[in-house]
Phi, psi and omega in degrees: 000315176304330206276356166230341149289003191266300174309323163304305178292359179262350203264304190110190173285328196255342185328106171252145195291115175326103201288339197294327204266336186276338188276331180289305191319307154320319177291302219270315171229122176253343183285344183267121188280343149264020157271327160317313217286340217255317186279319163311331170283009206226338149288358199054038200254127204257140187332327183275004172285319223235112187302331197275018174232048174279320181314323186285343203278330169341292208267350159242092204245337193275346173109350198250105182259157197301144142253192203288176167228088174339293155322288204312291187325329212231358162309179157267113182281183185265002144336284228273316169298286179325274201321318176305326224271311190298303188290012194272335196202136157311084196248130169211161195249127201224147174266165184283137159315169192107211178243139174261147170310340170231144144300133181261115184246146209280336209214147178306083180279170196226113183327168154309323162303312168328323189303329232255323191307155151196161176281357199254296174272357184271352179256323196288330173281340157293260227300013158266336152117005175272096175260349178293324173287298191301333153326292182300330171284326194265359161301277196263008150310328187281346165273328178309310211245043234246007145274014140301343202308307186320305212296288182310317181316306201286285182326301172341288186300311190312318179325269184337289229295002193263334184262061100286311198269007176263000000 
């Protein structure tokens, strides 16, 4: 696309398009359809010869085709701005040399008391009936466990729903 908005705008205002140079253009984008319309105008060949500009023959049905608007044609999309701006300069986002400043941490830290959780005392503080502690265990088995979580949720909730019905 650049590669004939470029040509167009090297033509001038009076210019007309080398045809040797518009057919190459063409071998190379055969799909682009105003470079068709631009080499048939310029043969004086009318649109419906050429099957793949049947949509054009619609819109010149009156014998007159519009004209171009140079400027539009030869702007910049905002693809074509994005593409300058990256090759204008070597922009990448690079980390700073050094030590980095915070630690990124992977796993949950847990106190010395943490150590302690097991699912072994959290049954032992139900049945003694401290459902508020075996909670608070079955909290942080699920942070420990997270593939477990579901398992624990469900104790939980069992938890609840038996200190409502006592």
């Amino acid at each position: 696309m650049a590669t004939f908005r470029e040509y167009i705008a090297s033509l001038g205002a009076a210019g007309a398009v080398p045809e040797a140079e518009l057919d190459e253009l063409l071998g190379r984008y055969e799909w682009f359809a105003l470079a068709r319309l631009v080499r048939l105008r310029q043969r004086g060949g009318d649109p419906s010869e050429d099957g793949r500009l049947g949509f054009a023959v619609q819109d010149r049905a009156a014998g007159t085709a519009p004209e171009v608007d140079r400027e539009r044609l030869t702007a910049l999309c905002a693809d074509d701005l994005i593409d300058d701006f990256l090759r204008a300069g070597d922009y990448r986002i690079v980390a700073e040399e050094g030590e980095a400043d915070d630690e990124v941490k992977t796993v949950a830290d847990f106190d010395d008391e943490d150590d302690l959780v097991t699912e072994e005392l959290a049954e032992i503080y139900r049945q003694q009936g401290l459902n508020d502690e075996a909670c608070a265990i079955y909290r942080k088995l699920s942070l420990r466990n997270p593939e477990k979580s579901v398992y624990f949720a469900e104790l939980i909730d069992e938890i609840a729903s038996e200190g409502k019905n006592r």
